[in-house]
Structures are given as structure tokens and as C-alpha cells.
N, C-alpha and C positions, 0 to 999 in steps of 0.2 A: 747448557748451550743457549745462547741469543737467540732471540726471536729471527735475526736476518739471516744465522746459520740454521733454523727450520726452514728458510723459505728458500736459502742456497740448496737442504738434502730435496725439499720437496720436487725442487727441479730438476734436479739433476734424477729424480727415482720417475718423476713423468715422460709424456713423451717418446724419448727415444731408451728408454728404459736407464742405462748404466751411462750418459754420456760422461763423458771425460770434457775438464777445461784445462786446454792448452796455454793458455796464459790468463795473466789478469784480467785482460780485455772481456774474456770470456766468462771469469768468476763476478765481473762486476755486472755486467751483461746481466745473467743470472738472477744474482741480489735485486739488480733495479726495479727488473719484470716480478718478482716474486713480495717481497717488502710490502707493507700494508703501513700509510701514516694516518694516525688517527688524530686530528687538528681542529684544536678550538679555537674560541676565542672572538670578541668580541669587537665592532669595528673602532679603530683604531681615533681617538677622542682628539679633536683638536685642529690646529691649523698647523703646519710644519711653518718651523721656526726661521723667523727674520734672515734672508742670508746676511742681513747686514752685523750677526754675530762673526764671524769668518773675518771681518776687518779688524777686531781686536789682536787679530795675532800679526807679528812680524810677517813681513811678506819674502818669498824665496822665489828665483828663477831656474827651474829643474834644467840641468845640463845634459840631455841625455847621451850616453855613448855613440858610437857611429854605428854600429851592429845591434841597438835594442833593439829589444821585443816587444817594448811600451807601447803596442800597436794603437790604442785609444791616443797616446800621446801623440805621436809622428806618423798614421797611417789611416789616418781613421775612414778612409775609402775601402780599405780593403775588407775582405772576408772576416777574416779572425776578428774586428775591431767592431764589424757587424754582429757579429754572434756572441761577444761581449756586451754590446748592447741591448740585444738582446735580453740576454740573463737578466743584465739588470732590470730590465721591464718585466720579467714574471718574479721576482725578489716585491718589486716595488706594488705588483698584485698581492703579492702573499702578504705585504707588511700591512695591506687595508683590511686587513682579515684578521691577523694576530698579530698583536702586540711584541714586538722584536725590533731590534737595532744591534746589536752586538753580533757579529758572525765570525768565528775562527776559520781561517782559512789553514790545512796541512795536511802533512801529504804523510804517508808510510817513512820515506825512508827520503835524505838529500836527493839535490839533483830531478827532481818531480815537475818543477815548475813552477810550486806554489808562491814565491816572492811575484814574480812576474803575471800570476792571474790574480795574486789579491790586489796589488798596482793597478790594473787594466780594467778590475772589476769596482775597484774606487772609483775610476776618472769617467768611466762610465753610472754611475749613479750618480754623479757630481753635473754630468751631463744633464738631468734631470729634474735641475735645480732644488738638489736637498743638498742640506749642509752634513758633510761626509768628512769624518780623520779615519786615519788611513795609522794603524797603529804597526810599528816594527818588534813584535813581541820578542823575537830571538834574542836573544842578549849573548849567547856565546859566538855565531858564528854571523853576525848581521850581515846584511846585505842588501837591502831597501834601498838606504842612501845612497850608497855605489850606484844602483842603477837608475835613478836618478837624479845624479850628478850634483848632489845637495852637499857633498862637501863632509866634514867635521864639527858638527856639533853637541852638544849638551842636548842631551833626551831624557826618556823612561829611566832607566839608568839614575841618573842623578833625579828625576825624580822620585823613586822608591828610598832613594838614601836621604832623601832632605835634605838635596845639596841644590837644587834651582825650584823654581815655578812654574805653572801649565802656561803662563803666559808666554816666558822667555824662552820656551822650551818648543812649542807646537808653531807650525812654519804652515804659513799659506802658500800655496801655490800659485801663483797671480796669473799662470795662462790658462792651467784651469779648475780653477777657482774649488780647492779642497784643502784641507788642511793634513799635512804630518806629524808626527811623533816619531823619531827616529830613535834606537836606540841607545845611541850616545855611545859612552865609553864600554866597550868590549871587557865580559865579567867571565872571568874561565869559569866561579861558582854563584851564580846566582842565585841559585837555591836559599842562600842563606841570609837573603832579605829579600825572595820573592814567595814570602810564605805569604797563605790566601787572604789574609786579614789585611794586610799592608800596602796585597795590589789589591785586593776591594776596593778600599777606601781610594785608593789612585783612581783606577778607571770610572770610578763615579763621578770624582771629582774630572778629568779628562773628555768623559762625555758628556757634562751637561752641551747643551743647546745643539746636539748632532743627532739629527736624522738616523744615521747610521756612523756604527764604528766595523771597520773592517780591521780582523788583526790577524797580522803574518806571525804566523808561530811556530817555532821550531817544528820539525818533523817529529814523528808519534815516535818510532823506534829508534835508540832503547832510551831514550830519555822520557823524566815525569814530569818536564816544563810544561808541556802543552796540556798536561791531566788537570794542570789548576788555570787555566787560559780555557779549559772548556769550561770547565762548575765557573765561573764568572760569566761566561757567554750565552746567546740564548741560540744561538743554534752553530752549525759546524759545516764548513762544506772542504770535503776531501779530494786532494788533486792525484789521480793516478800518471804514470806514463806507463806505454808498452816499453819493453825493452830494457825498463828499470825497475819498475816496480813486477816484483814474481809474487805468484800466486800467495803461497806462504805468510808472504808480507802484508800482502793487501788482505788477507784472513784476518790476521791479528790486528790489525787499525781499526778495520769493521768491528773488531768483537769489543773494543778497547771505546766505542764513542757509546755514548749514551745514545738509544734509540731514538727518545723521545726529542732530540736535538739535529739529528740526523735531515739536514737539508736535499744533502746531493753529491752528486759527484762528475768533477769536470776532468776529463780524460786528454789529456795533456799530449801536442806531440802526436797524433796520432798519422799514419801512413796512407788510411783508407779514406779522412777527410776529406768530402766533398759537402759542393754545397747542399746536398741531399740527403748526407748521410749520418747527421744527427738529429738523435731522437729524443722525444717527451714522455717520460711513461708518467702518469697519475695515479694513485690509487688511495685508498681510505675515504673518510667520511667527508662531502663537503663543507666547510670551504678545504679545498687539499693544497698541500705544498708541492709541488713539483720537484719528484727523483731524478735527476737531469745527469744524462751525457753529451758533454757539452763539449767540441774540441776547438782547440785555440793552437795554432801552430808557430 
């Protein structure tokens, strides 16, 4: 059993002796407080890269829906768009610390919210003035471009087949200035040219000159898309919801991420969110990464 399901029994056996958790909210609760990260790593060398790399790519005007949730895009006063921004300022602590740019963002199961916080959590580090692609890893069920109104294009997709270029393919944002990778044409099997060697070599070639790459990736259950989207990435951060995501599920996502990759967790949706009511837990060796429950409505 995992190190984070020792620190789920230790809690659950302190305390109040046998508590019981009533939902995910509670298991991950749990996990946050108990988890121990141990983070090295040396500061981080150099100057961040020219944004005037970002002009190479075609430029796109994001059409958002009338009911998004792209709150960074269309809200950026409110609550949730603060607390986005947020995040990204302790991300952008942690990256002066350790060496990272790659983050998989997924969730347990559909429906979680994860498209919508990796979105949010792009346009908010892009805020920041680093150069940020915003990668659409899903290939069976996409959804990226949909909600941001970018239409039908050539992506990932045809780039793993050797059918376009990182040029013609990644789309600047001109309002707020980050780059896409959409995943193009819809693959019912992926799998049988998303073996690791083939997107290695892609995402290398896709992130030179980015600060950060954010990639939206299929959800963990039961698919093994996201299993080679994590071994390429250097860290992972998991989108729970109450009401969707149950205990069981959020067990096995946990058990399923590499520790040592294990960012955070942003709890999606939630019903108790005030402005008061999300927390920072820390733990492990200085410099630490931050265990975050983070909620974004």
C-alpha cells in the first residue's frame, strides 16, 4: 500500500479513533493533512524566456460560450479567478525552488472540472508574464477547444502522426497572450501511436521556449492515457468534485499517481466555498511544495 494510504490509515486510527469519511471531500481532507513531501532541488538557472517567442505561432481569438467558466478569461474580479491566481503564485514559488514546467492536470473520473481548471490555471500563469502552452492531451473525448471557442483545427493528433508542424499547429491567444495545442482530429484509439517514445519526442519538441506546459488529460479511470502523460510530466495535480467524485474513486487515482509527482489537489465545485474556507497544508523538507485544497466554482 502507498505511502499516502499510510498516512489516510494513520488518520483515520488517531484522534477520534475509528472516524469514518463520508465523502471524498473528507478522504482527501485526510490525505492532505497526513502526506509528507520531501522536495529538492536547486534554484532554478536562468532568465525566463523572451515572451517575444509566443509571436511565432499563428495568432487565435478565443470565442468563449455565454455560460463559461473561463473565469480568468471573462471574470477576472471575481472570487474563483482570484483564487486561480492565486495558485498560480505558489506554482510559480515552487518552480524557483525545483526544476519543473510540465504539470498534468486530471481528475478520477469525467465531469470533475479538470478542462475548465487547467484553462483557468494557464491564463492565470500567463498573467504572470511567463510563456505558458496549454496542451489538450485527451484525444478521445476533447473538449478544450469547445470551450474556448477556437473552432476546428489541426493539433497533437496530427502531430504524433506526422501529418503537420508545432508551428501550424499551436495557436496564440492574442487577449491573453498564451499559447494552445488543441487536440485536433478526435482518435477513438490513440493508444496506437501515443506510445511513450513518440509523444516524448513531441512534447520536447512542443515545449521548447515555455516556462510552463499545462496538459489537460483524460481522466485516470479506467483508461491508461493519462499513465504515459504522467511518466512524461514532472508533476500532476488532481481535480476532485463533491458529488462526483466518491470515495472509492478518489482512492484509486491517489494510489495510481506517483508520489513523488504529486502536487496537489484542487476540489472543484464545492458547496461550503467561501472566501475563508480554503486551505494550505505544507509539509516535508524545505523548500516544500504545497498540498492545496483549492476551490474554484
Amino acid at each position: 500500500m502507498s505511502q499516502i494510504f499510510d498516512a489516510l490509515h494513520q488518520s483515520q486510527e488517531s484522534g477520534n479513533g475509528s472516524r469514518k469519511f463520508s465523502t471524498a471531500k473528507d478522504l482527501l481532507q485526510a490525505v492532505e493533512q497526513q502526506v509528507e513531501r520531501h522536495v529538492g532541488g536547486e534554484e532554478q538557472a536562468g532568465q525566463l524566456v523572451c515572451r517575444e517567442h509566443l509571436q511565432q505561432f499563428p495568432a487565435a481569438q478565443p470565442a468563449l460560450p455565454v455560460h463559461s467558466k473561463l473565469v480568468c478569461f471573462s471574470h477576472t474580479d471575481s472570487l474563483a479567478a482570484e483564487k486561480f491566481r492565486f495558485l498560480a503564485t505558489r506554482l510559480r514559488h515552487v518552480q524557483q525552488k525545483r526544476s519543473f514546467k510540465r504539470i498534468v492536470i486530471t481528475s478520477s473520473v469525467p465531469s470533475e472540472g479538470k478542462t475548465m481548471v487547467a484553462a483557468n490555471l494557464a491564463c492565470a500563469l500567463a498573467a504572470g508574464k511567463q510563456n505558458v502552452l496549454l496542451v489538450e492531451g485527451d484525444l478521445r473525448r476533447p473538449s478544450l477547444a469547445k470551450q474556448l471557442g477556437l473552432g476546428e483545427n489541426a493539433g497533437l493528433s496530427q502531430l504524433l502522426q506526422d501529418k503537420a508542424d508545432k508551428f501550424n499547429n499551436i495557436r496564440r491567444l492574442e487577449t491573453e497572450d498564451f499559447c494552445v495545442l488543441s487536440a485536433g482530429n478526435v482518435q477513438t484509439s490513440p493508444m496506437e501511436f501515443m506510445e511513450p517514445g513518440r509523444l516524448a519526442v513531441c512534447l520536447d519538441s512542443v515545449s521548447a521556449g515555455f516556462d510552463w506546459v499545462i496538459i489537460d488529460s483524460p481522466p485516470m479511470l479506467p483508461l491508461a492515457d493519462t499513465t504515459i502523460w504522467m511518466r512524461l510530466a514532472d508533476a500532476v495535480m488532481l481535480v476532485t468534485r463533491p458529488g462526483v467524485t466518491t470515495k472509492h474513486q478518489l482512492q484509486r487515482a491517489l494510489e495510481a499517481v506517483e508520489q513523488s509527482k504529486l502536487l496537489g489537489a484542487v476540489l472543484n465545485a464545492s458547496t461550503e466555498a467561501t472566501a475563508g474556507k480554503y486551505y494550505y497544508h505544507y509539509a516535508g523538507k524545505s523548500p516544500a511544495v504545497p498540498t492545496e485544497s483549492f476551490v474554484a466554482k
